[in-house]
Phi, psi and omega in degrees: 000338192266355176276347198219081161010275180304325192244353153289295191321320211273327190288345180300317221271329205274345193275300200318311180290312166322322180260349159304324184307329203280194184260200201291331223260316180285321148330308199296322214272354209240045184227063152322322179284340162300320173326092204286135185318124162275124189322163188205118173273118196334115178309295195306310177326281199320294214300312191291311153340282153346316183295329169238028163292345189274164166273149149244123188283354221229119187241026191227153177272141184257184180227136142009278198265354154277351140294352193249336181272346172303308195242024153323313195276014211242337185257141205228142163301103155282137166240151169200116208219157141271161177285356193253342206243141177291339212264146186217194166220152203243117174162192213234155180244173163229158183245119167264328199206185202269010168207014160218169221199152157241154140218205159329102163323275171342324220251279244215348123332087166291208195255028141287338213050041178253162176278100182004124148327301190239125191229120198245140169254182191177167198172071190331301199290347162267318186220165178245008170214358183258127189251152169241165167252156186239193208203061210319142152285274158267154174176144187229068172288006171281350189245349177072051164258092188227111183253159200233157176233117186292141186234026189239313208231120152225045167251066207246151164279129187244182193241148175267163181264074196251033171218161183244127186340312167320320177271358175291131192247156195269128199146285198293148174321108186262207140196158192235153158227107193217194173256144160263166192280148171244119165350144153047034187279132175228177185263019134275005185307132191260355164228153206231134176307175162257175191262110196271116148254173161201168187248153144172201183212172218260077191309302177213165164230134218248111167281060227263161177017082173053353171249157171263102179237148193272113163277143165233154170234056170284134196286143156214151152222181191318133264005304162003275205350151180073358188278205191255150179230093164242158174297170190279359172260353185069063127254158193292115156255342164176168208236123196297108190232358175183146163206173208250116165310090193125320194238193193272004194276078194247140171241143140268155156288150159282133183314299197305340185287354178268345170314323191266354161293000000 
């Protein structure tokens, strides 16, 4: 019959009349298309969530280089240019999940507080000449809080947040990991900075513009920005955003504080 025009139509007329026919209440229950949509919560939501439900499995002080070969591959090099412009920017992400990362506002903002065209990553230790692209995710730039979601990649090694600003103490031992800026990087460049430890210990913890920032005199300098600042157990405690040149005044964002974008 569905083969046939004339006689789909009329077996159609005949369902119609039939379901005009029952009463109201059996209409209602057998009428789908009235039936409200069941919610479906969005994967970047679910994903974004997640990020900070994780653990660390890991309950021993680490040494310098056994945090820095766990998570080299976890900190990432940013360029960020417009397409119209010579000018472009340099400075660092972190992979919190297998396809997003934070840094810096600053970093990925031009001075509209609109977002780079091209916003590129890079890591020597997974490839030594290939860069990917990201997307902004999220963003507060009155707070320099910005995550990005790789639009390439989503296996990425991340570092977990599994402690909270609150338990940190003034004193303990940090380590930062970021890029320092490299002369002339463009994306033909044959050289790349390298990915930067630095030592130090967590000097105060600060309460700045509505946020919670970690003072250090852990080294940070000009690319550093966006980079990872973790404890001696290799958790992310905070994303490395700015230091005073000449002196120990070095600042993070608290990790946890991204939570709230």
């Amino acid at each position: 019959m569905i083969r046939n025009p004339s006689k789909f139509s009329a077996c159609m007329n005949k369902q119609l009349i039939g379901f005009e026919a029952l009463p109201s209440d059996m209409q209602a229950d057998l009428n789908i298309a009235q039936r409200p949509k069941k919610q479906i919560k969005s994967s970047n939501q679910d994903s974004w969530i997640n990020i900070f439900d994780g653990t660390n499995a890991n309950e021993n002080i680490l040494s310098g280089e056994e945090v820095f070969q766990m998570f080299e591959k976890s900190v990432f090099m940013i360029l960020a240019t417009n397409q119209s412009s010579n000018y472009s920017s340099q400075g660092s992400a972190v992979a919190v999940s297998g396809n997003m990362l934070f840094t810096n506002c600053h970093v990925v903002l031009d001075d509209q507080n609109k977002p780079y065209d091209i916003i590129a990553l890079a890591n020597d230790s997974l490839d030594k000449e290939a860069w990917f692209s990201a997307v902004l995710f999220k963003m507060n730039p009155s707070s320099d809080q910005c995550i990005l979601k790789s639009t390439q990649k989503n296996d990425l090694q991340y570092i977990p947040i599994g402690r909270k600003t609150l338990d940190l103490r003034v004193g303990e031992q940090v380590l930062a990991l970021g890029y320092p800026k490299a002369g002339d990087l463009n994306f033909d460049s044959n050289y790349r900075a390298p990915l930067t430890l630095s030592k130090g210990i967590v000097s105060a913890i600060r309460d700045q513009s509505n946020i919670t920032q970690i003072q250090t005199d852990a080294f940070i300098i000009n690319g550093s920005s966006g980079g990872a600042l973790l404890d001696m157990k290799g958790n992310l405690i905070g994303i490395t955003t700015s230091g005073f040149e000449g002196t120990q005044l070095n600042f993070a964002i608290a990790a946890d504080e991204y939570q709230s974008l």
